[in-house]
C-alpha positions in Angstrom: 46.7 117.3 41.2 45.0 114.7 43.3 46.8 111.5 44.4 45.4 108.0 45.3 47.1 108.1 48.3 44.2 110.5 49.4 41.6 108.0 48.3 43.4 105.2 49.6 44.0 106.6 53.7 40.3 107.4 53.4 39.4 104.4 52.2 41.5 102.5 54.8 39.5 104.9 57.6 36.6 104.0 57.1 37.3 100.4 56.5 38.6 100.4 60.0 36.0 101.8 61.4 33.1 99.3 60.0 34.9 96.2 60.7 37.1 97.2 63.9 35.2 99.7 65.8 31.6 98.7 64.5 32.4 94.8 64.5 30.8 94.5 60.5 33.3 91.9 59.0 32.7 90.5 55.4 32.2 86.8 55.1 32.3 84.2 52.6 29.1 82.9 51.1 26.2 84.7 52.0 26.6 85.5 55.5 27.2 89.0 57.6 28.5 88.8 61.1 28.5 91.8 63.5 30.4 91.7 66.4 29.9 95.1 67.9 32.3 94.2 70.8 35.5 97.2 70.2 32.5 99.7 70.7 30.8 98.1 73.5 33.5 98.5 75.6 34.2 101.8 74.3 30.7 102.6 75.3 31.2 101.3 78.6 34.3 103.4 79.3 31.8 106.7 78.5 29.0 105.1 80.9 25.8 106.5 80.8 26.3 109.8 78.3 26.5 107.5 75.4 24.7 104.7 74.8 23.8 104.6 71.1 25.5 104.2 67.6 24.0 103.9 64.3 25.9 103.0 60.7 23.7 103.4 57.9 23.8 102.5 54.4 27.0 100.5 54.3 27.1 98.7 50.9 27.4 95.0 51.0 27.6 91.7 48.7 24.6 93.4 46.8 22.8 95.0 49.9 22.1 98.0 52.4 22.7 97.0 55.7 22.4 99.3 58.3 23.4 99.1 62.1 21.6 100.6 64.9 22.1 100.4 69.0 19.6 102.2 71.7 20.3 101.0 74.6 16.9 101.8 75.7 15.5 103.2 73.0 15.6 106.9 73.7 17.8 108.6 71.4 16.9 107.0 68.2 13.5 106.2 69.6 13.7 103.1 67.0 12.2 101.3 70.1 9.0 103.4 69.2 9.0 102.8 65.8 6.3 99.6 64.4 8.4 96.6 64.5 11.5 98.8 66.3 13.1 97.4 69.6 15.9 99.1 71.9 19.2 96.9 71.7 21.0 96.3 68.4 19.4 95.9 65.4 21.2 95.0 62.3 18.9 95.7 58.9 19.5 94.3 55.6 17.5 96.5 52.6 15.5 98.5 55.1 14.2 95.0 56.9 15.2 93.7 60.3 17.2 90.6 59.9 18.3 90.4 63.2 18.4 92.1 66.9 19.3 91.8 70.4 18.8 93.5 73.7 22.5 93.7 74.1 25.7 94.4 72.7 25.7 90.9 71.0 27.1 89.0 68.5 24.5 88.9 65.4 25.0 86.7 62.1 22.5 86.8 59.3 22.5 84.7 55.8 21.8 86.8 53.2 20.7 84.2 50.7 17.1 84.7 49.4 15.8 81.7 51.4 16.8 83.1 54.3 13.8 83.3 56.9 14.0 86.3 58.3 13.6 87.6 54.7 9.5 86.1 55.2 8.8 87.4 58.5 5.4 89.3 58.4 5.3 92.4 59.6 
């Protein structure tokens, strides 16, 4: 017989892992905010062998948000890609919402208006 303690450590995992190691921390209202800064230095300890991460498909306030750093846009080859760059790029619904070169600090509103939401591609 299964317990909910199972479902409950693994739920508690993975929670840790998306808003401690990956910086992805809900908000109130209709803002994200990654702060990718737990990995970045965890990166930094590993130097040059590893220099990317991507979390995909993490369910949130309604969207897909996924979470993707190149740090020169060789693994992934996102950089490559139309409308791709190297750094971090967070995603919301398959769109870029935001990005930076480096390991930065990102916040997005999620509201409909929001302009990143009307960018052309």
């Amino acid at each position: 017989m299964r317990t909910h303690r199972c479902s409950y450590n693994h739920s508690t995992f993975a929670d840790l892992v998306i808003t401690a190691l990956f910086g992805l921390r809900p908000q109130r209202g209709s803002m994200v905010v990654l702060s990718p800064t737990v990995i970045g230095a965890a990166l930094q300890a590993l130097g040059a062998a590893q220099q990317h991460f991507a979390l995909d498909g993490v369910d949130y306030k309604g969207h897909t948000l996924s979470v993707v750093f190149d740090a020169d846009g060789s693994h992934y080859r996102y950089a490559a890609a139309p409308h791709g760059r190297k750094g971090l790029v967070l995603l919301v619904d398959g769109t870029i919402a935001a990005s930076s070169d480096t390991l930065a600090r990102l916040e997005v509103d999620l509201s409909p208006s929001a302009p990143w939401r009307h960018h052309e591609p």
